[in-house]
Backbone as JSON Lines, residues from 0, in Angstrom:
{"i":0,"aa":"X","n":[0.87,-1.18,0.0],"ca":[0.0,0.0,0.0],"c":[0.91,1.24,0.0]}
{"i":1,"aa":"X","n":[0.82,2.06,-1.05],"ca":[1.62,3.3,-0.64],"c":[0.94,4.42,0.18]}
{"i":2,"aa":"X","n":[2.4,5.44,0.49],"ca":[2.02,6.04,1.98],"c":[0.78,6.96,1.45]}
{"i":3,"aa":"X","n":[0.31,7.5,0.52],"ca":[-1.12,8.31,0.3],"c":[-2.4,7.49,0.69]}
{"i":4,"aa":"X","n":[-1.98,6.32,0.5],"ca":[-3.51,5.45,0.68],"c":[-3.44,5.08,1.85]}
{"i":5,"aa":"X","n":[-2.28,4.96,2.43],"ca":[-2.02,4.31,3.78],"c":[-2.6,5.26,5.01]}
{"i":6,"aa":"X","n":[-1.99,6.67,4.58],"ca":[-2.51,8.04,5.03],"c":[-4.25,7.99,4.97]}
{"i":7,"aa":"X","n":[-4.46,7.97,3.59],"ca":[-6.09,8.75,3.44],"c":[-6.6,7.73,4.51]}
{"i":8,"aa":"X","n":[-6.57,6.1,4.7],"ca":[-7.36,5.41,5.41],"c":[-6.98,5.39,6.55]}
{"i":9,"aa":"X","n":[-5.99,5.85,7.52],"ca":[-5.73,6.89,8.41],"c":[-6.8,7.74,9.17]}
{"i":10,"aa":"X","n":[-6.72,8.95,8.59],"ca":[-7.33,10.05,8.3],"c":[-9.25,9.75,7.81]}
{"i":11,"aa":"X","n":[-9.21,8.71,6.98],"ca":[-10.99,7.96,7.23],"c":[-11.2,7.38,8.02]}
{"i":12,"aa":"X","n":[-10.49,6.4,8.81],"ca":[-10.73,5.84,10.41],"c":[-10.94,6.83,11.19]}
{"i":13,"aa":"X","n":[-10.27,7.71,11.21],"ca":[-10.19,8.83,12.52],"c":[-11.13,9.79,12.2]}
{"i":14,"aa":"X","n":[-11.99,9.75,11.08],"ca":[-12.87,10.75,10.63],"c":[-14.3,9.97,11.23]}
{"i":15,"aa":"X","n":[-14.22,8.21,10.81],"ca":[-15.45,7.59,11.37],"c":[-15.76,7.42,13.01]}
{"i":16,"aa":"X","n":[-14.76,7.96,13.55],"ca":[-14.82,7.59,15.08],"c":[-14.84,8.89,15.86]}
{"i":17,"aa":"X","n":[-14.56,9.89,14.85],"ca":[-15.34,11.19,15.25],"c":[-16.5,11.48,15.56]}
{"i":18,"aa":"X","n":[-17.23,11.27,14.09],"ca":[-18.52,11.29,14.01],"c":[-18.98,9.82,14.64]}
{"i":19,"aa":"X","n":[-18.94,8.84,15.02],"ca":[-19.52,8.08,15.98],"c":[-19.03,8.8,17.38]}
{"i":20,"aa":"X","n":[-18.41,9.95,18.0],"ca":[-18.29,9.92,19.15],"c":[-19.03,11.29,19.14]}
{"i":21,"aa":"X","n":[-19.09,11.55,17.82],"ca":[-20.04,13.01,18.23],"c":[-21.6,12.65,18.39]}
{"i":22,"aa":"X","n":[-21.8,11.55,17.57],"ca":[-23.53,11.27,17.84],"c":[-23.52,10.53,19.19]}
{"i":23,"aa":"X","n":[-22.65,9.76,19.98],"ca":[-22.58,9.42,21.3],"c":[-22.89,10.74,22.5]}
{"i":24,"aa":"X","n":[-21.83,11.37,21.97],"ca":[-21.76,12.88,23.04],"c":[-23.77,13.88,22.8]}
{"i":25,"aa":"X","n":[-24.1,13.54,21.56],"ca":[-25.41,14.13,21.79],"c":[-26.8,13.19,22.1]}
{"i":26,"aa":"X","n":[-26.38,12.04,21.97],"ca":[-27.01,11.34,22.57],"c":[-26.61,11.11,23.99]}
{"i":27,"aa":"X","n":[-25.88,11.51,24.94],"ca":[-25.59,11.68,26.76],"c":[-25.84,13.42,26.9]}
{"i":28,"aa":"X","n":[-26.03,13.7,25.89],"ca":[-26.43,15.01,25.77],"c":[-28.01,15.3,26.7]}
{"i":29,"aa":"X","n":[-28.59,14.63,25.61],"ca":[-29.85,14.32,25.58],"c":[-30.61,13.98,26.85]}
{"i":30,"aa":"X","n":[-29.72,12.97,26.77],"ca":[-29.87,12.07,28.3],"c":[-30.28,12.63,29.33]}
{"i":31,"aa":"X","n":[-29.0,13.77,29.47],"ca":[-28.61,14.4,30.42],"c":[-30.08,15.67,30.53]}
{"i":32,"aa":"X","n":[-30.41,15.93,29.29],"ca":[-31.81,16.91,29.39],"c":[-32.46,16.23,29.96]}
{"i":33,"aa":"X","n":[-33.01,15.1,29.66],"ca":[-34.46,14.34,30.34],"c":[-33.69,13.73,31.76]}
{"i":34,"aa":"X","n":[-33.13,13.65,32.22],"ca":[-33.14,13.09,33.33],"c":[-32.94,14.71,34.13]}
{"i":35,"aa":"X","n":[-32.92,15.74,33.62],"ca":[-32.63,17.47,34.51],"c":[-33.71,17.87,33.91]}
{"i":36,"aa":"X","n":[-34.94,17.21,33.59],"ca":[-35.87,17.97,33.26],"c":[-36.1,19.39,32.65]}
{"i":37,"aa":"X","n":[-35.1,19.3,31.54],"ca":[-34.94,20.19,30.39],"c":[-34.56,21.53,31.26]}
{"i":38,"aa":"X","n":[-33.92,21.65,32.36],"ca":[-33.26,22.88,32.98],"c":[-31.67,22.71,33.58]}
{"i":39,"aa":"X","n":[-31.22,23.36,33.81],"ca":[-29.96,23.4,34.21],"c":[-29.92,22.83,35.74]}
{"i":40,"aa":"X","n":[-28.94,22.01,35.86],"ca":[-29.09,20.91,36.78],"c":[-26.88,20.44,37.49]}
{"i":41,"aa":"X","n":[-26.95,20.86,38.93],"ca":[-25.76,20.7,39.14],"c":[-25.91,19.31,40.07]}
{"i":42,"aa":"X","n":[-24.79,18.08,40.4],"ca":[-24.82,17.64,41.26],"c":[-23.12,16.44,41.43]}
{"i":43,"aa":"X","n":[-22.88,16.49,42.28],"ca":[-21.28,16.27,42.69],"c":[-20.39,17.07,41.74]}
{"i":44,"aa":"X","n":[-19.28,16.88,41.42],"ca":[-18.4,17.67,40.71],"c":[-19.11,18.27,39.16]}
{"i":45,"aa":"X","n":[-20.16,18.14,39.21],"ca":[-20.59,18.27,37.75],"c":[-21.59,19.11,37.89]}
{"i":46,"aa":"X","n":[-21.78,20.2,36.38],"ca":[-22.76,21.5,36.22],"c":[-23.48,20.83,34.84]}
{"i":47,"aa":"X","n":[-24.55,20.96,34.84],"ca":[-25.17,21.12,33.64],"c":[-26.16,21.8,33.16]}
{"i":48,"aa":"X","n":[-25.52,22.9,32.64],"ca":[-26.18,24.59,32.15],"c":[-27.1,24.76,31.0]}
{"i":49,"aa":"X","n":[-28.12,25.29,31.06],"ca":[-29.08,25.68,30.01],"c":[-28.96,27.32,29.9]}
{"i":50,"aa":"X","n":[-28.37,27.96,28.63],"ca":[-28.03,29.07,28.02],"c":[-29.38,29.1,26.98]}
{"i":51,"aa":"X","n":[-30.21,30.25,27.04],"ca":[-30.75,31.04,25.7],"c":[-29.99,31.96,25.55]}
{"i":52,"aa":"X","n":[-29.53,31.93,23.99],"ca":[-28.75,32.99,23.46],"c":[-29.43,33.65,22.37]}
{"i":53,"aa":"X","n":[-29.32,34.57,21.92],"ca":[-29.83,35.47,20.73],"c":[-29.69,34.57,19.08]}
{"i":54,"aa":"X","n":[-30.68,34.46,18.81],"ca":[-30.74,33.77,17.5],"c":[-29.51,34.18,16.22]}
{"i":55,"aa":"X","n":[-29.48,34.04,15.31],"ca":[-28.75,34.84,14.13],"c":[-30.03,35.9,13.29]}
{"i":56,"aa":"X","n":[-29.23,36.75,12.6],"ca":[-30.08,37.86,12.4],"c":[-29.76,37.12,10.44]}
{"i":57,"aa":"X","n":[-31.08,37.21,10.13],"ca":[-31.15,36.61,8.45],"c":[-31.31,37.66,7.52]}
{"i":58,"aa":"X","n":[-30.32,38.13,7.42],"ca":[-29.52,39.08,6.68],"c":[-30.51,39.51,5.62]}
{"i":59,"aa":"X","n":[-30.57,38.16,4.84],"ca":[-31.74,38.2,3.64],"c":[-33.55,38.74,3.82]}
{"i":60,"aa":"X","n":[-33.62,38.57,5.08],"ca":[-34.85,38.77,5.04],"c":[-35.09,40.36,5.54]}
{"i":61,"aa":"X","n":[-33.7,40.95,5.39],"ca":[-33.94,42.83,5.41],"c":[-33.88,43.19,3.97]}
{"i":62,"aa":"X","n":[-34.97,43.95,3.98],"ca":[-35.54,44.43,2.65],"c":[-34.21,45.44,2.07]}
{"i":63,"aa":"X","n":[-33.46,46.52,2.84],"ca":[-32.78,46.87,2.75],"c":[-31.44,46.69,2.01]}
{"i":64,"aa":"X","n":[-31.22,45.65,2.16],"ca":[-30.21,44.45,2.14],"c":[-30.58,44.01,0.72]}
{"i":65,"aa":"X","n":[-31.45,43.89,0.39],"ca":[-31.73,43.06,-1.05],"c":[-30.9,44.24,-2.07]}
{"i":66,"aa":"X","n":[-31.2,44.88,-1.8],"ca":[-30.49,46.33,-2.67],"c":[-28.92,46.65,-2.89]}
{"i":67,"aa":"X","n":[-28.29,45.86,-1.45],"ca":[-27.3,46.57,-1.76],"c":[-26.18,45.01,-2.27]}
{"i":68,"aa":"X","n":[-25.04,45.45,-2.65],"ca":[-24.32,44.22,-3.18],"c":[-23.29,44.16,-1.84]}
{"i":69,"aa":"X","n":[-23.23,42.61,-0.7],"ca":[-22.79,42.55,-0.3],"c":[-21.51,41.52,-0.57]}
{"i":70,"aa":"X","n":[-21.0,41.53,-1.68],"ca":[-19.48,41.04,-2.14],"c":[-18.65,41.92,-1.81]}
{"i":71,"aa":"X","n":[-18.73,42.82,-1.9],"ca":[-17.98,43.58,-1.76],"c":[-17.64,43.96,0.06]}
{"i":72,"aa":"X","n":[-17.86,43.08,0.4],"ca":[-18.1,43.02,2.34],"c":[-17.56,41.19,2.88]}
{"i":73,"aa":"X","n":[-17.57,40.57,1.62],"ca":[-17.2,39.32,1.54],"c":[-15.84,39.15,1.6]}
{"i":74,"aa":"X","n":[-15.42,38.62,3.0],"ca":[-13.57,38.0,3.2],"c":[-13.66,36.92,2.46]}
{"i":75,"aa":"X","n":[-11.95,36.81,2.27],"ca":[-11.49,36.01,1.23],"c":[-11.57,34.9,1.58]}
{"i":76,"aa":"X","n":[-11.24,34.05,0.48],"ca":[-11.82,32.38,0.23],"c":[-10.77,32.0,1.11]}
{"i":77,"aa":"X","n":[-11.6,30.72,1.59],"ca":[-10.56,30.1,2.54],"c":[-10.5,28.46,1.77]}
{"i":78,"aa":"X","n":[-9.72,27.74,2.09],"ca":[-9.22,26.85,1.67],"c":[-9.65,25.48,2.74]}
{"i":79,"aa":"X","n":[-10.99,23.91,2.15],"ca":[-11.6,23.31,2.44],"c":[-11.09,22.09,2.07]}
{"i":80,"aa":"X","n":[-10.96,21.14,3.24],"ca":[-10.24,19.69,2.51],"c":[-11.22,18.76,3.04]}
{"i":81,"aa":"X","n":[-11.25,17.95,2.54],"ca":[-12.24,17.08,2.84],"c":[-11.9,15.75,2.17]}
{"i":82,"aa":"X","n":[-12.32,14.52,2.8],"ca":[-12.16,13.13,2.63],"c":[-13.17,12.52,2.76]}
{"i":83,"aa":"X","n":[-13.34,11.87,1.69],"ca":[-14.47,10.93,1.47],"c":[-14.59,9.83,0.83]}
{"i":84,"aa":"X","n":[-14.97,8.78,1.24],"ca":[-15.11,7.03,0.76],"c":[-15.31,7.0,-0.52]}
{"i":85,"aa":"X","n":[-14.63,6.86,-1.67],"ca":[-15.45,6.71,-3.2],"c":[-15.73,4.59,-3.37]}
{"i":86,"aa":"X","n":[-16.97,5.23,-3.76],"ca":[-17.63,3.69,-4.14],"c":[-17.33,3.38,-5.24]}
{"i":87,"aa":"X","n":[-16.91,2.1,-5.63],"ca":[-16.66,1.76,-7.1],"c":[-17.86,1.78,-7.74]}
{"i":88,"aa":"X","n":[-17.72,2.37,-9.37],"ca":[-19.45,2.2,-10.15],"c":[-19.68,0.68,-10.08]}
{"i":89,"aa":"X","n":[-20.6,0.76,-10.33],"ca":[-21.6,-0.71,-10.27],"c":[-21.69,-0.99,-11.89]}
């Protein structure tokens, strides 16, 4: 196996055990709501906080805004890598 493939499946193991530990963490997430009855709940060394924070403001839906050209307010491109399983065609 050379070292690119050896790498990418690397880098795809450690990508699948991410995302299985991130749907774990919101599922004890969860947990953790229904058993604190959806409020913030402390007990032995441990806090568990319920924050309302201010929504996002939808830019698009100011009439104002439709008018004006906001590219010109747009930071520069950033650079996205990504790895993904290719299936052989069938």
């Amino acid at each position: 196996m050379n070292d690119w493939i050896k790498v990418a499946a690397q880098l795809y193991t450690q990508q699948q055990i991410v995302k299985e530990a991130i749907k774990l963490q919101e599922d004890l997430k969860n947990k953790l709501k229904h058993l604190s009855h959806n409020n913030s709940y402390a007990d032995g060394h441990y806090q568990f906080k319920k924050e309302l924070r201010a929504g996002a403001i939808d830019y698009a839906a100011i009439p104002e805004f439709k008018e004006l050209n906001l590219e010109e307010y747009r930071k520069p491109p950033i650079t996205v890598w990504s790895l993904q399983l290719r299936v052989p065609n069938e």
